[in-house]
C-alpha positions in Angstrom: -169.1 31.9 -123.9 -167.2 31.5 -120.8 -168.0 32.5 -116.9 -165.7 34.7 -115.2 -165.3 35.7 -111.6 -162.6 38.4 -110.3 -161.1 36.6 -107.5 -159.0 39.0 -105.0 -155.9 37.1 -103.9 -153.1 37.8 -101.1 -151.1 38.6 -104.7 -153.4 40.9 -106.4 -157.0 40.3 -108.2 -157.0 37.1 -110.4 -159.8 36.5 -113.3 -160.9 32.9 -112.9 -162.7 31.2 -116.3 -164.6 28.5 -116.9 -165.9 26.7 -119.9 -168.2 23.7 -119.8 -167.8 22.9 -116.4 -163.8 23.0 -115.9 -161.6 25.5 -114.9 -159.8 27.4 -118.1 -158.5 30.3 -116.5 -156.4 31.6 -113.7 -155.0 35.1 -114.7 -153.3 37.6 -113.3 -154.8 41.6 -114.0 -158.9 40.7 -112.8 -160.8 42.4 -115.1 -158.2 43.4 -117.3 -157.8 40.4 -118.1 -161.5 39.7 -119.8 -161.8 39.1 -123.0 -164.8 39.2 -125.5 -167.4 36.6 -124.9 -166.0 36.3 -121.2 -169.6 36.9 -118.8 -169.0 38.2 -114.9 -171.0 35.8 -113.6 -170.0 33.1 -110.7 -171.0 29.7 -110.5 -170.9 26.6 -108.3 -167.0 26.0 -110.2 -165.6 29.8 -109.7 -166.8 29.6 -106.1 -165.5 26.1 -105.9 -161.9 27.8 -107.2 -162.1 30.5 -105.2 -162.6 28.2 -102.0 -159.3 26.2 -103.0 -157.2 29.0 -104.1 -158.6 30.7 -100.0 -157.3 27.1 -98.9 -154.0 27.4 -100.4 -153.0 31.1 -99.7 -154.0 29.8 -95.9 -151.3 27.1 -96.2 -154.4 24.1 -96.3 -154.3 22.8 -99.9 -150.9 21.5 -101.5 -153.1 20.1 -104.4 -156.2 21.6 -106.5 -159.1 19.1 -106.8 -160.6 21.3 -110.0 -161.6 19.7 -113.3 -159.0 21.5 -115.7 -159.3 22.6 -119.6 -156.3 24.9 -120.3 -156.3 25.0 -124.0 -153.6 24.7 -126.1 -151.0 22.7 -128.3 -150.4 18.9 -127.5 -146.4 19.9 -126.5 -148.1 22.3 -124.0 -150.6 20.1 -122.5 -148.1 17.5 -122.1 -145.5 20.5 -120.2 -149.0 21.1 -118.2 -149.5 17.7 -117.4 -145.7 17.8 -116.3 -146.0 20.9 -114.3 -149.0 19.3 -111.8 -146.4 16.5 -110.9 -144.0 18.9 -109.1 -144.7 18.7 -105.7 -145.9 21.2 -103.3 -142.8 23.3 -101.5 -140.3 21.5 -104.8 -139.1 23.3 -107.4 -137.6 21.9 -111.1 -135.8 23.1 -113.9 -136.8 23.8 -117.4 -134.5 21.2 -118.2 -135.7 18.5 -115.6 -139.5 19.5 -117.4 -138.2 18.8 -120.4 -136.6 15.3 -119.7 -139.5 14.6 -117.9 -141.8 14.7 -120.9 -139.4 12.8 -123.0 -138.0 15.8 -124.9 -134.6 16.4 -122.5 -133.3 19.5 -125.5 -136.7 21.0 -125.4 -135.6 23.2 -122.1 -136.7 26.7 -124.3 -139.5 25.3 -126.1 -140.4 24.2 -122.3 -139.8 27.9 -121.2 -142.7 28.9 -123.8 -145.1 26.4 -122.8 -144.4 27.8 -119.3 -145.3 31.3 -120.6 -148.5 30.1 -122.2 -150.0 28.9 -119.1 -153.4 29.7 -118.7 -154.2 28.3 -115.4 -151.4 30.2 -112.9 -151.2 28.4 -109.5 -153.4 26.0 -110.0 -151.2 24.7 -112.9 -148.0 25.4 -110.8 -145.6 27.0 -113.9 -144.4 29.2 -110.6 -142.2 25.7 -109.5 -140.0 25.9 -112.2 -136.7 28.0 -112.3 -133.7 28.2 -113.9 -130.8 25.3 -114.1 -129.0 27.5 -111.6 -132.1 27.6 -109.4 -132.8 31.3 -110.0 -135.8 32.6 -110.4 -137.4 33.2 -114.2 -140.2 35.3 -115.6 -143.4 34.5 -114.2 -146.7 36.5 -115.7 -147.7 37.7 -112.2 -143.9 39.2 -111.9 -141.2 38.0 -110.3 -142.3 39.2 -106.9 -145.2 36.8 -107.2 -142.9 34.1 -108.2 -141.3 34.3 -104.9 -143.6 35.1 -102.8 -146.0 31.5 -103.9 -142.4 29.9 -103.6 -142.0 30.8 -99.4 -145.6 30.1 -99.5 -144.9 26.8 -99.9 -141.6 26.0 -98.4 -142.8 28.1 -94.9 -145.8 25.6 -95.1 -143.6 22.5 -95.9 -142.6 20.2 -93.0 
């Protein structure tokens, strides 16, 4: 049974989820994006995610100080992992992920785990585009993509 709290964002209404005290869930949709078992109900960790994501659509947070759960297959954890050491305002390629986690042909298999990310923003899949530095599918849309990406460069020194 997880906790879920509709958070509404400067990018549209994000469901956040948590399971035993860490963050799960950052999804784009709100309540279309509950599943069965999910309960509406906030708690000190939603709130806590809501205050930080408020923080970082303000330009005041460049990193998330959440306990994270995002659950899936080690190759994605280990993308995931990879993904919170881009730094705020930087962008890398699928390929650069991929050599990163020791796995430099992976670049597709990369793109997937990028696609399977449960935690948007907070895990940042939205920092990685293509080798030509053009701008990939994102699950909020491409619009979103773009619009975290000035985010962070207008806030950038």
């Amino acid at each position: 049974m997880a906790n879920a709290f509709v958070y509404v964002s400067p990018v549209g209404e994000l469901l956040l989820r948590e399971e035993g005290q860490a963050l799960t869930g950052v999804h784009f949709g709100g309540q279309t994006a509950l599943r069965e078992g999910d309960r509406l109900e906030e708690s000190l960790l939603l709130r806590q995610a809501a205050r930080e994501l408020d923080e970082y659509f303000a330009g005041e947070r460049r990193r998330f100080s959440l306990p994270l759960a995002p659950k899936g297959t080690p190759f994605q954890q280990k993308v995931w992992a990879a993904l919170l050491e881009i730094p705020y305002g930087e962008t890398r390629t699928y390929g650069q992920i991929a050599a990163a986690i020791g796995q430099p042909t992976a670049c597709r298999a990369v793109g997937m785990a990028n696609n399977k990310n449960p935690i948007a923003i907070v895990v940042p899949c939205h920092r990685v585009v293509g080798a030509n530095g053009s701008l990939t599918g994102y699950a909020g849309g491409l619009s979103v993509k773009e619009k975290l990406l000035q985010l962070e460069q207008e806030e950038t020194p």
